[in-house]
Phi, psi and omega in degrees: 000157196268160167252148197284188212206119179294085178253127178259101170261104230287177188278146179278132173241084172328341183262010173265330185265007181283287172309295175296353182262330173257018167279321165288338173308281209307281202308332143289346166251012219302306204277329164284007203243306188289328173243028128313307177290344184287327188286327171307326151302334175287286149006272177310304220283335181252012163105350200289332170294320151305340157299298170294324160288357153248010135291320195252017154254023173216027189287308169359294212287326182300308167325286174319329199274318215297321205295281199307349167276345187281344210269314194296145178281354143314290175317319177291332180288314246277297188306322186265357144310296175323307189310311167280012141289296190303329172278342100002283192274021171260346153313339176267124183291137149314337157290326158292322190305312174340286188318297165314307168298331181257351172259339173329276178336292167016264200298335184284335181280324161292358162272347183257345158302288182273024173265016196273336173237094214268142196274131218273160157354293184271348156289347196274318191295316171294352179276291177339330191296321188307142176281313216270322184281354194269296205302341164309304180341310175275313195278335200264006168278324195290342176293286155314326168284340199247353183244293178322319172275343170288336194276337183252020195275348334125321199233040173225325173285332167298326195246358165298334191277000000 
């Protein structure tokens, strides 16, 4: 009859392959390893760690001072301004905001040309000729139409009463 053939598997400890991996580290990581340390040094060298270690031995306090500045009604409008900003421009397609945004710089550097010499009566008037101006013109009126009715909207149902 046959005999069973005895196997013994010795036990596996997961912190020896733990070990060997970080023994294999410095050397297979050498360079990602030297430039953590340079950030690290940057780091020290300009206080940001010393920053950090003292948020976070004092985050209770930080918290706490954030919460009760957050509790105030200047904060809360601020925040619930932000929300209607953020809700605003995600309403705007991006190619007009683009469009707006890439004219900005522009208009400003050309408002700073010419206010140095600010332009007479019948030149402001000769501006009108212009095509690019009537249509700014039309949009930031429709802009202007559209905040006037929302901004009174409140006081036209009050005085119908």
């Amino acid at each position: 009859m046959a005999k069973p053939i005895p196997l013994e598997i010795p036990p596996h400890d997961p912190r020896e392959e733990v070990i060997s991996r970080l023994r294999q580290a410095p050397a297979e990581h050498a360079e990602a390893i030297l430039a953590a340390y340079d950030i690290l040094q940057g780091l020290h060298d300009r206080g940001v760690l010393e920053l950090v270690r003292g948020f976070i031995g004092s985050s209770d306090k930080v918290l706490e001072i954030a919460v009760e500045t957050a509790k105030t009604p200047p904060a809360m409008r601020a925040i619930r301004n932000l929300t209607v900003i953020f809700k605003t421009l995600g309403e705007i397609d991006p190619d007009l905001f683009n469009g707006f945004a890439l004219a900005l710089p522009e208009a400003i550097v050309q408002a700073k040309a010419e206010g140095m010499n600010p332009p007479g009566f019948w030149a402001i008037l000769n501006k009108f000729r212009s095509r690019d101006l009537r249509r700014g013109l039309v949009a930031v009126n429709s802009l202007l139409e559209a905040w006037g009715r929302d901004f009174f909207k409140g006081a036209r149902s009050e005085s119908k009463q």
